[in-house]
C-alpha positions as CSV (number, residue, x, y, z in Angstrom):
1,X,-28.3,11.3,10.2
2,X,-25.8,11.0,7.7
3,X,-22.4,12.7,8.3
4,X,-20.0,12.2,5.6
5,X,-16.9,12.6,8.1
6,X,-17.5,8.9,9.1
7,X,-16.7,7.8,5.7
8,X,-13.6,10.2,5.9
9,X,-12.2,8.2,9.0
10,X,-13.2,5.3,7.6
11,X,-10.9,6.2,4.4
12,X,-7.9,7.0,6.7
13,X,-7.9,4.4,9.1
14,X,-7.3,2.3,6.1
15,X,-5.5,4.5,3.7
16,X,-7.4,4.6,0.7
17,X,-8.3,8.0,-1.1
18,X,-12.0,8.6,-1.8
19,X,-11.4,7.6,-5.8
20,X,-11.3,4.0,-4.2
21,X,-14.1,3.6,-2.9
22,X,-16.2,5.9,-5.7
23,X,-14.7,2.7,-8.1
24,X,-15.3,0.2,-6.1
25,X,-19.0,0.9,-5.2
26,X,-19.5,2.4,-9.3
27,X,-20.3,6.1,-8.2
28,X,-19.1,8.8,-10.4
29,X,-16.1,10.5,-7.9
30,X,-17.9,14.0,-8.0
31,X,-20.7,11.8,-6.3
32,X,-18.8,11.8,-2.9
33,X,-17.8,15.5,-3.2
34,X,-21.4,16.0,-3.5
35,X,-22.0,14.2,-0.3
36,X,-19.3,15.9,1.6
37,X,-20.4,19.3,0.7
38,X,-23.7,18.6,1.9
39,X,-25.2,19.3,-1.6
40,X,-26.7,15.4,-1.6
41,X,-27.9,15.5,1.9
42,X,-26.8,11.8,2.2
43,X,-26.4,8.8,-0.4
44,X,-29.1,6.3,-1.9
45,X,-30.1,3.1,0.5
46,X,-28.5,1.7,-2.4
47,X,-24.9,3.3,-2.0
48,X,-25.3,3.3,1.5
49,X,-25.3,-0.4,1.6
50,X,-22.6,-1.0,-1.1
51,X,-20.2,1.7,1.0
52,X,-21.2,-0.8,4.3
53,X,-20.1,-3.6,2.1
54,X,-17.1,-2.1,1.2
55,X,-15.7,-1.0,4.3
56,X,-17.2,-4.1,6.4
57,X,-19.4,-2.3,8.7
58,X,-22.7,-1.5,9.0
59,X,-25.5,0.8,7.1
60,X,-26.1,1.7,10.9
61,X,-22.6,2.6,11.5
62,X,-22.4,5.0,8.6
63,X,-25.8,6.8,10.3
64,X,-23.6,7.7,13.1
65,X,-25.5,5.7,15.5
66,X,-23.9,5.5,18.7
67,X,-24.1,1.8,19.0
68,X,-23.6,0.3,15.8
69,X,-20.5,-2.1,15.6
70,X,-17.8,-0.9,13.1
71,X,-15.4,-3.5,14.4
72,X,-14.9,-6.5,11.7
73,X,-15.5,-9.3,14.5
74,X,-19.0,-7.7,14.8
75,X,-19.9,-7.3,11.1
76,X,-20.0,-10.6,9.0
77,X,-16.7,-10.8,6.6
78,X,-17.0,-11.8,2.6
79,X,-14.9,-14.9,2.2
80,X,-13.1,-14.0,-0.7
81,X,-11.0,-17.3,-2.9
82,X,-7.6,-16.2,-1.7
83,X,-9.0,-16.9,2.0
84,X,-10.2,-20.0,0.7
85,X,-7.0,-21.0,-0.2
86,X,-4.8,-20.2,2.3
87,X,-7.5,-22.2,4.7
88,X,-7.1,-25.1,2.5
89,X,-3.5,-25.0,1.5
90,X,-1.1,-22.5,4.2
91,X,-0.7,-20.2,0.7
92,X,-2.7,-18.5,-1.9
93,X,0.4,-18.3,-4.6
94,X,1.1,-21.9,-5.4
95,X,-2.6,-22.9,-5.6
96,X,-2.9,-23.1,-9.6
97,X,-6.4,-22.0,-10.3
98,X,-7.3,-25.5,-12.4
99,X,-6.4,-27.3,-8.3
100,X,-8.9,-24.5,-7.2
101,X,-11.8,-25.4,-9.4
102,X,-11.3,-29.1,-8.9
103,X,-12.3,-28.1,-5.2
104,X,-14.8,-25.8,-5.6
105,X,-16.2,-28.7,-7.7
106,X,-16.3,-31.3,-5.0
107,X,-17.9,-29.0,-2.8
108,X,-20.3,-28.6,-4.6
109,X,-21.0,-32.2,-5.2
110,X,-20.8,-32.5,-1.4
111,X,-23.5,-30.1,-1.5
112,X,-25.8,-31.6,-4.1
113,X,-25.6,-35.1,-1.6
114,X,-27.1,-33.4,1.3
């Protein structure tokens, strides 16, 4: 069952403000006030996965069941190119994003070999 107080901890724990996420997964805002209210009863599969997505747990989690990981060394992270970088280099700010592409590009001729 869906309780929107979950998402509420999940907010806090990482101080964002409910407008965040609303952006970041494309929901109009009063879409969560909807949700907290209990007017929606719970969100889409849909939103339920994007709001999973955003705060790196799982749909499960958000379900409130008991045994679902929320920890991040459970729940598979998204790479993003600034850990990329700092993997390859020590530093995201003096990789000039030309150097980037010229690595991403010989990846994926790596991968086209295989």
């Amino acid at each position: 069952m869906f309780d929107y107080s979950i998402i509420q901890n999940l907010l806090k724990e990482r101080n964002l403000e409910a407008k965040d996420l609303a952006e970041n997964i494309g929901v109009y805002p009063p879409r969560l006030s909807d949700w907290k209210s209990g007017r929606l009863k719970f969100p889409s599969i849909d939103n339920l996965e994007k709001i999973a997505d955003y705060f790196n747990v799982s749909v499960d989690y958000l379900l409130g069941k008991p045994d679902a990981p929320h920890d991040s060394l459970n729940v598979p992270k998204k790479i993003s190119d600034d850990d990329i970088k700092f993997a390859l280099y020590g530093t995201v700010d003096e990789v000039t994003d030309k150097k980037f592409e010229e690595v991403k590009r010989l990846i994926r001729l790596q991968e086209e070999r295989k």
